[in-house]
PyMOL Python script that loads the backbone (N, CA, C, O; Angstrom):
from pymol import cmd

cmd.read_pdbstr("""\
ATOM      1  N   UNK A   1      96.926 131.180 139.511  1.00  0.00           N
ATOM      2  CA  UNK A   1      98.320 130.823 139.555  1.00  0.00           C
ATOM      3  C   UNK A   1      98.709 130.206 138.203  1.00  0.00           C
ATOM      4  O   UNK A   1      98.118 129.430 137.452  1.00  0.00           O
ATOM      5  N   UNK A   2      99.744 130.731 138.156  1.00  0.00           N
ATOM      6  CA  UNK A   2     100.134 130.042 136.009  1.00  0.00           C
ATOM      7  C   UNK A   2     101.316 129.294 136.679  1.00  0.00           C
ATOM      8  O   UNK A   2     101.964 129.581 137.685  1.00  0.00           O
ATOM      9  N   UNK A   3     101.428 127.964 135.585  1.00  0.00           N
ATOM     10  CA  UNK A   3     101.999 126.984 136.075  1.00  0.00           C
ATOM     11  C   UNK A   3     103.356 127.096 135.103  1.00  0.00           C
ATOM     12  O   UNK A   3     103.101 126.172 134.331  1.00  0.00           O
ATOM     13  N   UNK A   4     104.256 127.477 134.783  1.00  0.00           N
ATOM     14  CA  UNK A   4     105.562 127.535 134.366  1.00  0.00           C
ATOM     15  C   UNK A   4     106.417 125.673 133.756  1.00  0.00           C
ATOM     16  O   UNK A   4     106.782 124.728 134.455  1.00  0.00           O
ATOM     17  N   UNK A   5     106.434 125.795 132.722  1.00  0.00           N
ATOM     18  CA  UNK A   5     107.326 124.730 132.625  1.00  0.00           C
ATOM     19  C   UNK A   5     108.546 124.713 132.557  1.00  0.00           C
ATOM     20  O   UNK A   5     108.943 125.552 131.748  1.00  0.00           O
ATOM     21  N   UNK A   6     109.697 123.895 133.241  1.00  0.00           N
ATOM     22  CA  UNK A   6     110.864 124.429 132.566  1.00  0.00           C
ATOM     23  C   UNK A   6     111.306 123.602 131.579  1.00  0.00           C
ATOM     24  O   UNK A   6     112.269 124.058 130.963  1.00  0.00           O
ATOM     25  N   UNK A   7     110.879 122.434 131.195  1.00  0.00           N
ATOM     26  CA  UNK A   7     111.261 122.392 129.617  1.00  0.00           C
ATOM     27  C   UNK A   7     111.053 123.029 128.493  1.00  0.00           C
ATOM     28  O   UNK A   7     110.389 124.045 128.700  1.00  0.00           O
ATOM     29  N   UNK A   8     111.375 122.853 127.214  1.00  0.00           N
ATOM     30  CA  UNK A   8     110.999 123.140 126.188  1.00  0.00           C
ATOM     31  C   UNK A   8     109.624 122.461 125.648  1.00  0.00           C
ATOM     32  O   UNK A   8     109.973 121.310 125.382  1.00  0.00           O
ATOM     33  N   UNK A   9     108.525 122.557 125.411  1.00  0.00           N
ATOM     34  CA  UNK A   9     107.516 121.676 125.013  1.00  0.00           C
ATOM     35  C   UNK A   9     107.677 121.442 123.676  1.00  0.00           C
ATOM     36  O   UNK A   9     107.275 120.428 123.105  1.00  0.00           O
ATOM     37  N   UNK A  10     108.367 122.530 123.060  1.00  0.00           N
ATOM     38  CA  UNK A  10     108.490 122.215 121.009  1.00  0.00           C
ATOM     39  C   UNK A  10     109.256 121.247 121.356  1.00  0.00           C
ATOM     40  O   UNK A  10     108.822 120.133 121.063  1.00  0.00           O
ATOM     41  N   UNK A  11     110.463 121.297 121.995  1.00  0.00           N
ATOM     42  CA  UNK A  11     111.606 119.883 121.736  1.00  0.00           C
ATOM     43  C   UNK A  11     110.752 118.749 122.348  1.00  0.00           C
ATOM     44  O   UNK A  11     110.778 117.713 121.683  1.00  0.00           O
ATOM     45  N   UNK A  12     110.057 118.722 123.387  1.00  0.00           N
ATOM     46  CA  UNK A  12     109.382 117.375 123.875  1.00  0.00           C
ATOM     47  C   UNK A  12     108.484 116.967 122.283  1.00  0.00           C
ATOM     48  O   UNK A  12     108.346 115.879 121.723  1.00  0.00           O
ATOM     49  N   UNK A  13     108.117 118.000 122.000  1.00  0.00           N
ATOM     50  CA  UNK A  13     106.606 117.142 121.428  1.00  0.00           C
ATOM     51  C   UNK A  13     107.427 116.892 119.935  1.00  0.00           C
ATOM     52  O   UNK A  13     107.055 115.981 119.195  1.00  0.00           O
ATOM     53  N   UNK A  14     108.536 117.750 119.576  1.00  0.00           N
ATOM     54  CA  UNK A  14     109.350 117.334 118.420  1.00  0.00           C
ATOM     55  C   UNK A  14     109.669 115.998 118.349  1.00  0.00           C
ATOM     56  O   UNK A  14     109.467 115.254 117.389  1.00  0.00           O
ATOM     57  N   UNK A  15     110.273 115.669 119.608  1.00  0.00           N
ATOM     58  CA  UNK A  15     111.318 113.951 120.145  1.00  0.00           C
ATOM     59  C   UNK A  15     109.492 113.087 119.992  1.00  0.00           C
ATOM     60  O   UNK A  15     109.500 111.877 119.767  1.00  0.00           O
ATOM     61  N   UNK A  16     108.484 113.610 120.092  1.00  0.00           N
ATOM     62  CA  UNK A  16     107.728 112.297 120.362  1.00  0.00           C
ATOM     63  C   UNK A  16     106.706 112.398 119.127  1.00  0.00           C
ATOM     64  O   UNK A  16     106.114 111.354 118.853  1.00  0.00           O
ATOM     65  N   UNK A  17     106.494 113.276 118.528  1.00  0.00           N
ATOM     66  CA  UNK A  17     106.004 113.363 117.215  1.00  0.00           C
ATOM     67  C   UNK A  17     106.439 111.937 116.083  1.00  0.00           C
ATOM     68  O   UNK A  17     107.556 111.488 115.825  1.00  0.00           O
ATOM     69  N   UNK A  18     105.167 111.525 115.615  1.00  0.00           N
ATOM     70  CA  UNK A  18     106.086 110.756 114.833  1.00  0.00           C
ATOM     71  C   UNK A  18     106.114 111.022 113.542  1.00  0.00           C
ATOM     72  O   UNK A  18     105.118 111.534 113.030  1.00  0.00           O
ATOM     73  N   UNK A  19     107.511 110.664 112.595  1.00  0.00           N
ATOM     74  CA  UNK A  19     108.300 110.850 111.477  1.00  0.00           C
ATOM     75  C   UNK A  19     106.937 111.433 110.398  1.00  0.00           C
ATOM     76  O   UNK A  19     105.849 111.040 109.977  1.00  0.00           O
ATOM     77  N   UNK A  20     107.855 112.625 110.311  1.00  0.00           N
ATOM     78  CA  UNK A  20     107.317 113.446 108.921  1.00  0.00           C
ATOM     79  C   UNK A  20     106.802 112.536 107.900  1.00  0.00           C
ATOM     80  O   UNK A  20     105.634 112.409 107.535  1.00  0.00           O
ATOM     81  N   UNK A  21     107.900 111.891 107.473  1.00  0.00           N
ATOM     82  CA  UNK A  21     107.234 110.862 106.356  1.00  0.00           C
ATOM     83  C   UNK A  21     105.550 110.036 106.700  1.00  0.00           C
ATOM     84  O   UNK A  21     104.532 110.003 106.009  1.00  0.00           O
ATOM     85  N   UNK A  22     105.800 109.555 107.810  1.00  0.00           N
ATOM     86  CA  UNK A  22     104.935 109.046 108.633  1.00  0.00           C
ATOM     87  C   UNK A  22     103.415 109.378 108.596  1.00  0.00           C
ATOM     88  O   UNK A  22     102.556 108.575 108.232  1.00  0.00           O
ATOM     89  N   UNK A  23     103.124 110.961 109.116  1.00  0.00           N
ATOM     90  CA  UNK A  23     102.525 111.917 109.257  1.00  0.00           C
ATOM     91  C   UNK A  23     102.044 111.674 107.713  1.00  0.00           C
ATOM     92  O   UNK A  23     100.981 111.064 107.599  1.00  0.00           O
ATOM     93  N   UNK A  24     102.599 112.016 106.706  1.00  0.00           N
ATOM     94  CA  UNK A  24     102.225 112.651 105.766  1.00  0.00           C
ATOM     95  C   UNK A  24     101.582 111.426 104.806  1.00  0.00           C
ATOM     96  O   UNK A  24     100.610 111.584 104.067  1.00  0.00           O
ATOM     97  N   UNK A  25     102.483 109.919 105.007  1.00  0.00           N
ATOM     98  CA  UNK A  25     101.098 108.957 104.637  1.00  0.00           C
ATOM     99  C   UNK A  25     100.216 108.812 104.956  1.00  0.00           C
ATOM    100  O   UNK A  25      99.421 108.428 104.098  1.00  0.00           O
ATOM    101  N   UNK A  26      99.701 108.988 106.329  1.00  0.00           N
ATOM    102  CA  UNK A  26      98.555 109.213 107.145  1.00  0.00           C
ATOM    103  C   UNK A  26      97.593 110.311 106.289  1.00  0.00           C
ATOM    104  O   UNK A  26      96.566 110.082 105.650  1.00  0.00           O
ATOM    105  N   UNK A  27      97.987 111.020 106.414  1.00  0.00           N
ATOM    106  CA  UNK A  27      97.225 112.189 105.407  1.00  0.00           C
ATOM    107  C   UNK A  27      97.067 111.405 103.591  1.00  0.00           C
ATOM    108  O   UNK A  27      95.938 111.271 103.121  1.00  0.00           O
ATOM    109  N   UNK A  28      97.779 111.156 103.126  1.00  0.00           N
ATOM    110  CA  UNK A  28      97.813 110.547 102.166  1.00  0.00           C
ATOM    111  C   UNK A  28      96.097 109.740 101.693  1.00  0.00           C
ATOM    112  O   UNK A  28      95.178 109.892 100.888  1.00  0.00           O
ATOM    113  N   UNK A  29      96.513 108.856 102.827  1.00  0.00           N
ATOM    114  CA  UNK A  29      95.591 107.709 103.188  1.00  0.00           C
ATOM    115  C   UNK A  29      94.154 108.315 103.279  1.00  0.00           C
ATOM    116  O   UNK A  29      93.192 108.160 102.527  1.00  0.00           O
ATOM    117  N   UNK A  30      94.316 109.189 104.637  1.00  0.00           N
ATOM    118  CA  UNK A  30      93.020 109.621 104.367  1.00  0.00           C
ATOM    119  C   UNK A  30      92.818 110.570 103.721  1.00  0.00           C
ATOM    120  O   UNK A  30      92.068 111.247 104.424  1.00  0.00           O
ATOM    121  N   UNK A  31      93.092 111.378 102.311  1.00  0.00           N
ATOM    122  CA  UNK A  31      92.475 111.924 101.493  1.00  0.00           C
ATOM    123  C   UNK A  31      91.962 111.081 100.349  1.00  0.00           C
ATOM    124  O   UNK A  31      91.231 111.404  99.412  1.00  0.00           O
ATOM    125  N   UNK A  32      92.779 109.385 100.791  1.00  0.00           N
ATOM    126  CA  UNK A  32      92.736 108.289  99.357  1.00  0.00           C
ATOM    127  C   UNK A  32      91.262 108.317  99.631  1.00  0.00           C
ATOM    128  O   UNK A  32      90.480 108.636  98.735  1.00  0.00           O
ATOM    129  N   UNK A  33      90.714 107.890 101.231  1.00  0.00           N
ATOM    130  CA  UNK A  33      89.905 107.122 101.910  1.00  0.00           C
ATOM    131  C   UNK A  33      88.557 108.160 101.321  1.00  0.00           C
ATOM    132  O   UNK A  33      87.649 107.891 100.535  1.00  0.00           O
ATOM    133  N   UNK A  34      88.835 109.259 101.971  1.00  0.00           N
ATOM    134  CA  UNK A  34      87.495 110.428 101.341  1.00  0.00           C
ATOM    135  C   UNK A  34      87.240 110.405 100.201  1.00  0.00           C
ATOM    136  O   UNK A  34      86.081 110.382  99.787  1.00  0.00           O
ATOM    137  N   UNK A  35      88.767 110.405  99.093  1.00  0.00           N
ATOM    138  CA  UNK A  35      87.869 110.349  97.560  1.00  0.00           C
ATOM    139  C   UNK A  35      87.204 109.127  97.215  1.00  0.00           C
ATOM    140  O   UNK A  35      86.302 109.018  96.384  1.00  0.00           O
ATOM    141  N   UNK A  36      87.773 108.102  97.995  1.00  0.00           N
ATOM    142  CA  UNK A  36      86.609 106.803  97.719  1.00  0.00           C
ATOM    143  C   UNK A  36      85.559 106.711  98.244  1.00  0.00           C
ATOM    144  O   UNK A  36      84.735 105.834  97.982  1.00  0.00           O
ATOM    145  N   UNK A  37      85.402 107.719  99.178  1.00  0.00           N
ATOM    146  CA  UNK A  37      84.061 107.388  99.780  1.00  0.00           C
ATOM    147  C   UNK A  37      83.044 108.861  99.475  1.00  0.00           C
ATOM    148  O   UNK A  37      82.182 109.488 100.090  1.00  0.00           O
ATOM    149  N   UNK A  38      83.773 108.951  98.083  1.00  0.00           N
ATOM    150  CA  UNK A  38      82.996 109.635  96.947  1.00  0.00           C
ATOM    151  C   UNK A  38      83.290 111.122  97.163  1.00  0.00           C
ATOM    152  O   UNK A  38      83.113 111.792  96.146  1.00  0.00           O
ATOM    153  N   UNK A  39      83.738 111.868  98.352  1.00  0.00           N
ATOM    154  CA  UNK A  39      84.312 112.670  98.865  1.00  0.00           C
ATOM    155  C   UNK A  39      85.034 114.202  97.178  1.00  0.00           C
ATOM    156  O   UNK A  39      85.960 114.002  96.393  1.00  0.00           O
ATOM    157  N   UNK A  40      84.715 114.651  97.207  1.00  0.00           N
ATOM    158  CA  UNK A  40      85.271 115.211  95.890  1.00  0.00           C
ATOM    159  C   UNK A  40      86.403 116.293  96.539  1.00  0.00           C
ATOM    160  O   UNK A  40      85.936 117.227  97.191  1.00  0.00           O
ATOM    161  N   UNK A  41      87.817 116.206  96.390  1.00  0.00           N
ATOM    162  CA  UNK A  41      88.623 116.726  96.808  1.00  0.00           C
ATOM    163  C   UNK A  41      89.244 118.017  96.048  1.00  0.00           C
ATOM    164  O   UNK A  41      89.702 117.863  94.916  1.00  0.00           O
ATOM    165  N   UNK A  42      89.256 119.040  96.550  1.00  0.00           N
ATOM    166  CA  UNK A  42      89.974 120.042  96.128  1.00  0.00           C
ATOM    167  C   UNK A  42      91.251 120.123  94.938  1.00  0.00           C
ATOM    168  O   UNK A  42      92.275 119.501  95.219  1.00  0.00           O
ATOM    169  N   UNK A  43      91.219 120.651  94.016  1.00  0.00           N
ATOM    170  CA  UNK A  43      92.626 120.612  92.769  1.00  0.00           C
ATOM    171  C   UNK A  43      94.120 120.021  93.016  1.00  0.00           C
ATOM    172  O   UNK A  43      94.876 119.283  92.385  1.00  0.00           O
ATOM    173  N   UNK A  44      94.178 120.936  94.642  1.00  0.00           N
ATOM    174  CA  UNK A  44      95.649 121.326  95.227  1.00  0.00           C
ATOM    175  C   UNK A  44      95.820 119.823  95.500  1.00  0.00           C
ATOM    176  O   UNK A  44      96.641 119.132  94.896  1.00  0.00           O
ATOM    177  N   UNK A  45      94.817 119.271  96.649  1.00  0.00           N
ATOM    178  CA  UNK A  45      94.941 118.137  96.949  1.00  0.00           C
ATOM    179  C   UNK A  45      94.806 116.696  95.715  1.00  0.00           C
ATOM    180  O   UNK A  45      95.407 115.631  95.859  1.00  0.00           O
ATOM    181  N   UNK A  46      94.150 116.932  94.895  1.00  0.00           N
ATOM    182  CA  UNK A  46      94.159 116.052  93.617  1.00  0.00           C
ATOM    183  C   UNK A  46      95.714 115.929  93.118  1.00  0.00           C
ATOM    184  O   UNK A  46      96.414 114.925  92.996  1.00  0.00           O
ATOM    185  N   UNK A  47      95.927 116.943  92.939  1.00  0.00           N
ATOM    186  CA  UNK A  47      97.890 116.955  92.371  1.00  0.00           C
ATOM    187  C   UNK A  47      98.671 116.763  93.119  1.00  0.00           C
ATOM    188  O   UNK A  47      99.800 116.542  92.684  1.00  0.00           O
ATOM    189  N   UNK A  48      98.422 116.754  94.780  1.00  0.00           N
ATOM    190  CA  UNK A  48      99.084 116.389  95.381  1.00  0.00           C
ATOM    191  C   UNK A  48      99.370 114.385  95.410  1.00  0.00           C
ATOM    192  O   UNK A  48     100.325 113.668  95.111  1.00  0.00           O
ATOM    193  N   UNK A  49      98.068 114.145  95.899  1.00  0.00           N
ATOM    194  CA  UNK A  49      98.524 112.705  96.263  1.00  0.00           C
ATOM    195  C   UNK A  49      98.367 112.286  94.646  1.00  0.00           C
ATOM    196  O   UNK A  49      98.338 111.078  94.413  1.00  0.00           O
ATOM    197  N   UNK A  50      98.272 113.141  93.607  1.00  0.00           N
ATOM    198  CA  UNK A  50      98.361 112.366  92.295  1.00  0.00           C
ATOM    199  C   UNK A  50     100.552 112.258  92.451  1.00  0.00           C
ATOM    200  O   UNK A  50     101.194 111.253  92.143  1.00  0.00           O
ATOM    201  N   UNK A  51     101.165 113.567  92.981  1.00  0.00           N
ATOM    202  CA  UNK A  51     102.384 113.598  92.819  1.00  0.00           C
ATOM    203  C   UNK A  51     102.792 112.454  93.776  1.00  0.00           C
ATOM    204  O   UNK A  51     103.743 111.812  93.330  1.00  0.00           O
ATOM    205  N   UNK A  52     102.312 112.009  95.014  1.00  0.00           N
ATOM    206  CA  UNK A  52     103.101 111.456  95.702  1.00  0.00           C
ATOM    207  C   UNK A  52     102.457 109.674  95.515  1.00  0.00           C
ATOM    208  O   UNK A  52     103.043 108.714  96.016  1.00  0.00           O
ATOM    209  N   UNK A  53     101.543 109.594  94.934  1.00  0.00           N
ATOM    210  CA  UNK A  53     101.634 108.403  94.304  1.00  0.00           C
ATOM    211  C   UNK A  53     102.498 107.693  92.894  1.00  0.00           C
ATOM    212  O   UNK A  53     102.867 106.547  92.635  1.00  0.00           O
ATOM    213  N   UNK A  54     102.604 109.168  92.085  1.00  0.00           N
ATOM    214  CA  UNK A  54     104.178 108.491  91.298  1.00  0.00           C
ATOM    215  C   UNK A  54     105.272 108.072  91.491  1.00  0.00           C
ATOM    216  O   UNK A  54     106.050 107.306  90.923  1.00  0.00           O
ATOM    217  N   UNK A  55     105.239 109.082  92.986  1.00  0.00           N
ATOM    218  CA  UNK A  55     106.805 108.619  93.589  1.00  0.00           C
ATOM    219  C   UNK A  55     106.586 107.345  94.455  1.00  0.00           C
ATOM    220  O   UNK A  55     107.508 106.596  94.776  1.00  0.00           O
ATOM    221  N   UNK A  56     105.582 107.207  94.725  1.00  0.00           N
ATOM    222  CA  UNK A  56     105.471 105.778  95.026  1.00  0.00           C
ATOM    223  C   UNK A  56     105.418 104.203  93.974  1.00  0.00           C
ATOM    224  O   UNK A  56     105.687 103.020  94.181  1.00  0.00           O
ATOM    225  N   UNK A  57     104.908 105.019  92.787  1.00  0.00           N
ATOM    226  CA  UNK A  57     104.858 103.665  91.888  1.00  0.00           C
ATOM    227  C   UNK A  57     106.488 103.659  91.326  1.00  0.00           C
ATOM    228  O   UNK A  57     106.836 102.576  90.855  1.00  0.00           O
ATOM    229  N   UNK A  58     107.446 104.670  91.326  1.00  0.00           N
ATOM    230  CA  UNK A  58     108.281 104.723  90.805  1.00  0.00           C
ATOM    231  C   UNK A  58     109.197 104.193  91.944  1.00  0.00           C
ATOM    232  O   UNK A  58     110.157 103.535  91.541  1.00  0.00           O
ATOM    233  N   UNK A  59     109.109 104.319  93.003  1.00  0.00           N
ATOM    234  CA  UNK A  59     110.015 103.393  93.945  1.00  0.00           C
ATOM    235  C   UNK A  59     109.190 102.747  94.773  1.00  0.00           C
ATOM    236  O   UNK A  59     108.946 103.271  95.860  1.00  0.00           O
ATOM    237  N   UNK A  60     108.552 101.393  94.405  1.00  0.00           N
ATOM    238  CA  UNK A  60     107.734 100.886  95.631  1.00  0.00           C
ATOM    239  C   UNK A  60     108.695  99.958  96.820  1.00  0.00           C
ATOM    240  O   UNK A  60     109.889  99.837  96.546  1.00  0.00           O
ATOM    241  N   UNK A  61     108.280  99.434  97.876  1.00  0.00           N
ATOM    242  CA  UNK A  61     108.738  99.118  98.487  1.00  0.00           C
ATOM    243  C   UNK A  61     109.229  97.691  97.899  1.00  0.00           C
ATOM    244  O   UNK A  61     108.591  97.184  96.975  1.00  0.00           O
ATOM    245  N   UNK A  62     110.024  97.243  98.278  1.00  0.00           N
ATOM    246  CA  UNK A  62     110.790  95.939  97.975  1.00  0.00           C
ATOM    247  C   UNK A  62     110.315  94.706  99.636  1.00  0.00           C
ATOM    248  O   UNK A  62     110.775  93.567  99.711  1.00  0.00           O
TER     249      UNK A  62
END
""", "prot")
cmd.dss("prot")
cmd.show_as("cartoon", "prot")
cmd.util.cbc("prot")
cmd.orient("prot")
């Protein structure tokens, strides 16, 4: 027997997902966490959190 939902599950899990920004320091963090723990990270990812740490030193939080 298949069990049918009638909601939407993308819109549920959209509404309870939390914030993109959010998400993506999380990731941030732990790619910081792996290269310190000697972890040798891929190019793509090197330029990445190298890009999103400028934009962090360039607007830090107040």
């Amino acid at each position: 027997m298949k069990i049918h939902h009638k909601s939407d599950y993308r819109a549920l899990r959209r509404a309870h997902y939390p914030d993109a920004g959010d998400q993506l320091d999380a990731v941030l963090a732990l790619a910081e966490s792996l290269q310190q723990s000697g972890y040798v990270l891929p190019e793509k990812v090197r330029q990445w959190m190298e890009s999103c740490q400028d934009v962090k030193r360039r607007y830090p939080k107040r």
